[in-house]
C-alpha positions in Angstrom: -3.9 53.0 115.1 -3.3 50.1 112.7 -5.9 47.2 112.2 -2.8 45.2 113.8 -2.8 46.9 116.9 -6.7 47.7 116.9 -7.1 43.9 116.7 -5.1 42.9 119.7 -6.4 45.6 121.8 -10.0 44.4 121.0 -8.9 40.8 122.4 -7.8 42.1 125.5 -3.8 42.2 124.8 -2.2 45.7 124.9 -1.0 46.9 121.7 2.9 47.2 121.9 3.3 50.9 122.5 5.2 53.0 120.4 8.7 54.6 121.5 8.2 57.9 123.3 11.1 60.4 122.9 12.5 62.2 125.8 12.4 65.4 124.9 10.8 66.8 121.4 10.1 70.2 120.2 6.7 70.7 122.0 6.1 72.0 125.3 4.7 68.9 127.1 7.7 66.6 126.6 10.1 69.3 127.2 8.0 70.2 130.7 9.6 70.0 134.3 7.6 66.9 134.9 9.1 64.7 132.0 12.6 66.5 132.4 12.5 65.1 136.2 11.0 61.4 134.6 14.1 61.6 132.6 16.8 62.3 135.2 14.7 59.0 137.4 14.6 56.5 134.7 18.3 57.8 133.7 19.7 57.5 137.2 17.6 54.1 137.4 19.4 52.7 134.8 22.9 53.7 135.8 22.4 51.7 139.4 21.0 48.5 137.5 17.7 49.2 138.9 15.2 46.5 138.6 11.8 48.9 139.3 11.1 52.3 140.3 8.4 53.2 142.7 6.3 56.2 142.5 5.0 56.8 146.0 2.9 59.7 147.1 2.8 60.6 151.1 1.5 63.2 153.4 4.6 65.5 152.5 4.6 65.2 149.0 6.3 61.6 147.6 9.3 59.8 147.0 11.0 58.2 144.4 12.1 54.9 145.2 14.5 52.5 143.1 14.9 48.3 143.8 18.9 47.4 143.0 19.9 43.5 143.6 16.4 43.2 145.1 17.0 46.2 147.8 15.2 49.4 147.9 17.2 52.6 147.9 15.5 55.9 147.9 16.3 59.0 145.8 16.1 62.3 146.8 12.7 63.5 147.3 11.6 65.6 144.3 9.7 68.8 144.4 6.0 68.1 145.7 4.2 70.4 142.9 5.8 68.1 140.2 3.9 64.3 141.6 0.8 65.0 140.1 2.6 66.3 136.6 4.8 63.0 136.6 2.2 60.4 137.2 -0.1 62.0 134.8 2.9 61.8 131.9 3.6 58.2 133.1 0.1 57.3 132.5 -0.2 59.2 129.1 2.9 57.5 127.9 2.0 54.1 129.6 -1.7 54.4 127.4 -3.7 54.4 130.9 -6.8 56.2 131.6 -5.8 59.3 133.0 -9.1 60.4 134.5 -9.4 57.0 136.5 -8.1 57.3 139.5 -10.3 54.9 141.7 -9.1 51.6 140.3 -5.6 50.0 139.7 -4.3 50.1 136.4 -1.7 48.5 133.9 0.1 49.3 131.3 3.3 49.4 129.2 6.0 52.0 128.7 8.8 52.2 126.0 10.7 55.6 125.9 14.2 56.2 124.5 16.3 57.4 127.8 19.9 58.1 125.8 20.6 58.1 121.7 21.0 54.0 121.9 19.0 53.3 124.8 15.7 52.3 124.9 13.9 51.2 128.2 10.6 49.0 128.3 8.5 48.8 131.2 5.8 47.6 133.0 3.5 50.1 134.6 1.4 49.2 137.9 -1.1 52.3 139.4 -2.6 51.5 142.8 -4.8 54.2 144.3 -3.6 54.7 148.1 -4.3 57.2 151.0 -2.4 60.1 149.4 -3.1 59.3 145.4 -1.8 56.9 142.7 1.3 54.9 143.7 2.9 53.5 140.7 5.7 50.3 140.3 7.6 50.7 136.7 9.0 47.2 136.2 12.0 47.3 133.9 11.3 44.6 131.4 14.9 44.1 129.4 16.0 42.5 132.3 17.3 39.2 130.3 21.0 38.8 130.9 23.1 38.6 127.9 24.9 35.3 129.1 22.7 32.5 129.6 24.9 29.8 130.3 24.3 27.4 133.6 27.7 28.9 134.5 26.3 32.2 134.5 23.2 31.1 136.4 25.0 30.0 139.5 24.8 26.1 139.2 27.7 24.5 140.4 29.8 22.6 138.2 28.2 18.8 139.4 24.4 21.0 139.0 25.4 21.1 135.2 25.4 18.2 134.3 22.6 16.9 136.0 20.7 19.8 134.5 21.9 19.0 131.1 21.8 15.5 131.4 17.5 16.5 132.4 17.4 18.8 129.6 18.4 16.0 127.2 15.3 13.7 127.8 13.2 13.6 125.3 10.3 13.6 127.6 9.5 15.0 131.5 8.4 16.7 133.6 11.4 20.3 135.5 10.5 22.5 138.0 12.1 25.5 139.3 11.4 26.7 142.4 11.4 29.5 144.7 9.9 33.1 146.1 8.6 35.9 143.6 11.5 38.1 142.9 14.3 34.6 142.6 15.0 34.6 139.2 13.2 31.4 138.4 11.8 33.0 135.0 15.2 33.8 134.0 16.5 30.2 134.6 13.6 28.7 132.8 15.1 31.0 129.8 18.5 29.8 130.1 17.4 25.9 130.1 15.6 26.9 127.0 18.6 28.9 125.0 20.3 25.9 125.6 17.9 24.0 123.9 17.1 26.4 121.0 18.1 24.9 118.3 16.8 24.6 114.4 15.2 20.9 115.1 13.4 22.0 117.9 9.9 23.9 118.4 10.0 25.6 121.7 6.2 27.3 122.6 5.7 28.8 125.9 3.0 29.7 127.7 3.1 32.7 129.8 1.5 35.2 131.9 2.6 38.1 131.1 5.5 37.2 127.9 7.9 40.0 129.3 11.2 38.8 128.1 12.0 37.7 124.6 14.1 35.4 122.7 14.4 34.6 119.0 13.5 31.4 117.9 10.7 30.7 120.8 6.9 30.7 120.3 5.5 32.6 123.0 2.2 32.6 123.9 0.9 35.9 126.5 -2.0 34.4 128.6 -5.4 36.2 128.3 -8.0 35.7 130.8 -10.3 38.6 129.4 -11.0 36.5 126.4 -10.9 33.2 127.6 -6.9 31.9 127.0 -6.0 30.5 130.8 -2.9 28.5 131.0 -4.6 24.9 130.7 -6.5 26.3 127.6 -3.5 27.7 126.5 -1.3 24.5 126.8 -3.9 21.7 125.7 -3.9 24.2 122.4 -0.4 24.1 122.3 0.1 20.2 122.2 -1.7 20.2 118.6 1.2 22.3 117.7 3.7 19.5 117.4 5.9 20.7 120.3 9.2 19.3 121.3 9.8 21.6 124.3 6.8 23.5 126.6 7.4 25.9 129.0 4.8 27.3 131.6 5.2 30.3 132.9 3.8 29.4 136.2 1.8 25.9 137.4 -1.0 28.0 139.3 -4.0 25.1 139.6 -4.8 21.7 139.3 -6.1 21.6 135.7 -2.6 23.4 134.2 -0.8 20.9 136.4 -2.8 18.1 135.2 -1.9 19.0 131.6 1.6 19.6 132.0 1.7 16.7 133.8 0.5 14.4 131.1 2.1 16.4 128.2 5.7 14.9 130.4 4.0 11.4 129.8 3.1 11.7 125.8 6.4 12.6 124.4 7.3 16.6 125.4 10.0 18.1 128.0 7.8 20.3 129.6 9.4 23.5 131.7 7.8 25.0 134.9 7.9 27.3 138.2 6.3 26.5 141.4 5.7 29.0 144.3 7.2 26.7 147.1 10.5 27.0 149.7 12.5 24.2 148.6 12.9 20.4 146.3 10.8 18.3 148.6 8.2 20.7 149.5 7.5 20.9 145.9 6.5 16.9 145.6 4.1 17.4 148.7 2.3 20.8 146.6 1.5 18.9 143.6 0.3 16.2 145.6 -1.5 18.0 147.4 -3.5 20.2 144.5 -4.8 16.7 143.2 -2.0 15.5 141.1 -2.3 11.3 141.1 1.0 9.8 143.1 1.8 7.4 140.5 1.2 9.8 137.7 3.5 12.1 139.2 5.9 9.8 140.0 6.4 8.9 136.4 6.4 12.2 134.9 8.8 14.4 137.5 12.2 13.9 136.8 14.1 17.3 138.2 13.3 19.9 140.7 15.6 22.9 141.4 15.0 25.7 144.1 16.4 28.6 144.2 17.4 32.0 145.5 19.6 35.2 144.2 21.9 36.5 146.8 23.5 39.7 146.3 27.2 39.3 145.2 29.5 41.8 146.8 31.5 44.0 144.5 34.9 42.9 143.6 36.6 46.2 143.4 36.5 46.7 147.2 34.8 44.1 149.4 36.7 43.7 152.3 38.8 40.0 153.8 37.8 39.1 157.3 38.1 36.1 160.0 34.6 35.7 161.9 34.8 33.8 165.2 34.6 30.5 165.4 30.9 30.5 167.1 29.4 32.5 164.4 30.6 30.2 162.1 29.5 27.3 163.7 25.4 28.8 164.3 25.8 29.4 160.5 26.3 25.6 159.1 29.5 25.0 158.8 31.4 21.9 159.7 34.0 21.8 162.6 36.3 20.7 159.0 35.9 23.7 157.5 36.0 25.8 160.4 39.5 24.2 160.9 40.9 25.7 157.9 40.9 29.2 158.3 39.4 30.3 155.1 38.8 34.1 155.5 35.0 35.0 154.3 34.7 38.9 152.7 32.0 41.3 153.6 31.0 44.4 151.8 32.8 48.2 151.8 31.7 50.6 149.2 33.0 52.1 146.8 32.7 54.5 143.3 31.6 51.9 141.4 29.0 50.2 143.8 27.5 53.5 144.8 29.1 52.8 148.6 26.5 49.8 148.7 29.1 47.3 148.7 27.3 44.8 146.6 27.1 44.6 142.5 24.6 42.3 141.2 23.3 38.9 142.2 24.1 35.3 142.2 22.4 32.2 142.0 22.4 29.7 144.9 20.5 26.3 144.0 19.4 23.0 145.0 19.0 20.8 142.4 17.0 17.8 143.2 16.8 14.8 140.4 13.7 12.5 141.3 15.8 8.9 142.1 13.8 6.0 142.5 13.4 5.9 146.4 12.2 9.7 145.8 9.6 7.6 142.9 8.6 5.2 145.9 8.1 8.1 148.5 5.7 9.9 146.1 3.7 7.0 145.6 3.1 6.4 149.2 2.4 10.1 149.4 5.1 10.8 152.3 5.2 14.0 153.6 7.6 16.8 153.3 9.3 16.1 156.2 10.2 12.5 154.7 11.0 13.8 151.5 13.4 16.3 152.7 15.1 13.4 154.6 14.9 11.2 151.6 16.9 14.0 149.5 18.9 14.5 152.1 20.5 11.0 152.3 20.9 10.9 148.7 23.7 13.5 149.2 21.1 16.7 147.9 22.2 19.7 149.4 19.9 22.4 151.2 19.9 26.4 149.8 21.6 27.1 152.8 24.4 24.6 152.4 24.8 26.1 148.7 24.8 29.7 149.5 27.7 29.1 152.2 29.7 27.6 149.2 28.9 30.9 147.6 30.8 32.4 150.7 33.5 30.3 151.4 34.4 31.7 147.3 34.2 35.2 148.2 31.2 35.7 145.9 28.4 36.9 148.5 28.6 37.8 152.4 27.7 35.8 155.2 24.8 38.3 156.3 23.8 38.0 152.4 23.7 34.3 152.6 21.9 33.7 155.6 19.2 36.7 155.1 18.5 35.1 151.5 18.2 31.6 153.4 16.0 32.4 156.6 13.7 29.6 155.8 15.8 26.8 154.4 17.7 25.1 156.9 
C-alpha cells in the first residue's frame, strides 16, 4: 500500500481500489464463484442495469438486477455458489470478510470485457438468511449533458440558463431518492465549466466525476460534515458551489448566505414538488426574508421510463380515461393517439429503453418573494405557482405522452403524488 492510499484510509476515506481482473492464472479468480460474478455483472451491464442485488433466502438466493428503476430478477443460481460469491465480492470490495454481524461498505472496480471497466458501490446488510448485498453501478454519468438531454422543455431552458447566469443565488433540485437530481446538478455544472470559473462541490459520497470540478467527499468519521465542508470552501474563492444534499439547518444556513455574498450556489432537497420546497426550508429554521432574497429557482423532478422506439405500440384510450388522467376536454378533442409498450429484441420484451426527465421548473417571482415572507403555507404556494402559469409534474409528464416518449401507466405511476 502506498503512503497515498495509507493516508486516506487513516482519515476515514477509502483508498481507490485497484482494478481486479476477471479471470487470471490462479485458481481463485478462475473459480465457479467469480466465473458466475462475471456472467452477473456481464449480463448487468448489457440490460443498462443501474444495481445488482445479492439476496440470500430460505432456498438458496437470487440475483436481482434494477433497469430504468425496475427490478427484474435473473435466474436463480446454484445455492452452493452464495456463500463463494459474497465472500469474493467482499474480498474484492476490501470488506472484512469475517464480519458478518454488521453492515458494511465498500468499493469495487473490476475489468468485465478487454475495454470495460465497471466501478461500484458495495452495500452488505446482515438479514434472516445471511449477507444481502446492493452493488451500485457508479459510471452512471450520461455522456450528453445538455438541458436537451435532461428532459427540460424548450421554455425550461432558458429559464434555467437565464438562473445559471447570475452571478449570485441560491437553485434547488427536487425530488425522491432514485430521480436523477444528482445527475441534473452535473449537467447545470458542465454547462458552467469553463476556464474562468472555480466550481468546488461538496458531496456525500463524490460518486461521479467530471474534469475541471473540485470535489470535495464528505467525511463524518473525521470531522468534515457538509456545513464544515462548505464554510471551508468559501475561503477558496468560489464562483460556483454545489451541495450534494441540504440535510440540516446549519448546511442550509450556509448555503443560504453563501447565495447572499457573491456565489451561485447548487443544491437537492428531499421534498415532492416547487412549493413544498419554500415551506421545508422554512420550516428547518431558515429566516423568511433571508430566504426570500437568496432563492431564485426551484425545479422538481421525476424520471419516467421512456418506451422503446423500435416497437412501442399506437393506441386510442377512451375518452374517460383520458379525462381522470388531466387532460383538457381541448386536447381530448384532437385525437392524438398515445403509444404504450410491446417488447422486443432490443428492449429485452420489457417494452421500455431508458428514462426521461419530467420537470417543474419554478423561478421565485416576486409574489412567490412576498408569500415567503409572510410564511404562507404550501397549499398557498402551490396556488401562487400555479397562477403564474407553473406547471405540476403531472401536467409535464402528460406532455411527455402526448410526444410518444413515455406511456400513460408510466406517467401517472411516476406522478402518484403530484397532482
Amino acid at each position: 500500500m502506498t503512503n497515498d492510499a495509507r493516508d486516506t484510509r487513516d482519515a476515514g476515506w477509502p483508498a481507490r481500489p485497484p482494478v481486479q481482473p476477471v479471470t487470471t492464472q490462479d485458481d481463485i479468480a478462475d473459480s465457479p464463484a467469480a466465473r458466475l460474478l462475471r456472467d452477473i455483472l456481464q449480463d448487468a451491464g448489457a440490460r443498462r442495469a443501474s444495481d445488482i442485488h445479492i439476496e440470500p433466502d430460505e432456498h438458496g438466493w437470487r440475483v436481482r438486477i434494477r433497469v430504468d428503476g425496475v427490478l427484474h430478477v435473473l435466474p436463480r443460481p446454484a445455492a452452493m455458489l452464495r456463500d463463494a460469491v459474497v465472500t469474493r465480492i467482499k474480498v474484492l470490495s476490501r470488506i472484512d470478510i469475517a464480519e458478518r454481524r454488521v453492515p458494511q461498505d465498500g468499493r469495487l472496480r473490476i475489468r468485465t470485457s478487454a475495454t470495460v471497466i465497471d466501478e461500484f458501490r458495495v452495500s452488505t446488510l446482515p438479514t434472516l438468511y445471511g449477507e444481502k448485498l446492493v452493488l451500485r453501478r457508479l459510471d452512471t454519468l450520461p455522456g450528453n449533458l445538455s438541458l436537451q438531454a435532461l428532459g427540460f422543455e424548450p421554455e425550461h431552458e432558458t429559464i434555467v440558463s437565464r438562473t445559471l447566469s447570475a452571478p449570485h443565488g441560491l437553485l434547488l433540485v427536487t425530488g425522491p431518492t432514485g430521480s436523477g437530481k444528482t445527475v441534473s446538478l452535473y449537467g447545470f455544472m458542465h454547462a458552467l465549466n469553463n476556464i474562468a470559473s472555480n466550481i468546488c462541490t461538496v458531496e456525500d459520497p463524490a460518486e461521479l466525476q467530471l474534469a475541471g470540478v473540485n470535489q470535495v467527499p464528505i467525511c463524518e468519521k473525521a470531522g468534515l460534515s457538509f456545513a464544515v465542508a462548505l464554510r471551508a470552501l468559501l475561503r477558496q474563492d468560489p464562483d460556483v458551489i454545489m451541495v450534494g444534499e441540504i440535510r440540516d439547518r446549519d448546511t442550509a444556513d450556509v448555503a443560504v448566505k453563501a447565495a447572499h455574498t457573491g456565489h451561485l450556489v447548487l443544491s437537492t432537497l428531499h421534498t415532492n414538488d416547487a412549493p413544498s420546497t419554500l415551506a421545508r426550508l422554512l420550516n428547518i429554521g431558515i429566516e423568511p426574508h433571508n430566504l426570500a432574497a437568496a432563492i431564485r429557482l426551484i425545479t422538481a423532478q421525476r424520471l419516467v421510463r421512456r418506451l422503446c422506439p423500435a416497437c412501442k405500440v399506437p393506441y386510442r384510450p377512451h375518452r374517460d380515461v383520458l379525462r381522470a388522467a388531466g387532460y383538457s376536454d381541448a386536447i381530448i378533442e384532437r385525437g392524438t393517439p398515445l403509444h404504450r409498450a410491446g417488447g422486443c429484441d432490443e428492449c429485452h420484451r420489457i417494452g421500455y429503453k431508458g428514462r426521461v426527465g419530467v420537470h417543474q421548473v419554478m423561478p421565485i417571482s416576486a409574489s412567490l418573494r412576498d408569500r415567503i415572507i409572510e410564511r404562507a403555507s404550501v397549499r398557498s404556494l402551490t396556488v401562487q405557482a400555479s397562477a403564474e402559469g407553473i406547471a405540476s409534474l403531472r401536467d409535464a409528464a402528460l406532455v411527455k405522452v402526448l410526444r410518444g416518449e413515455t406511456s400513460l401507466e408510466a406517467a401517472l405511476s411516476a406522478t402518484e403524488f403530484d397532482l
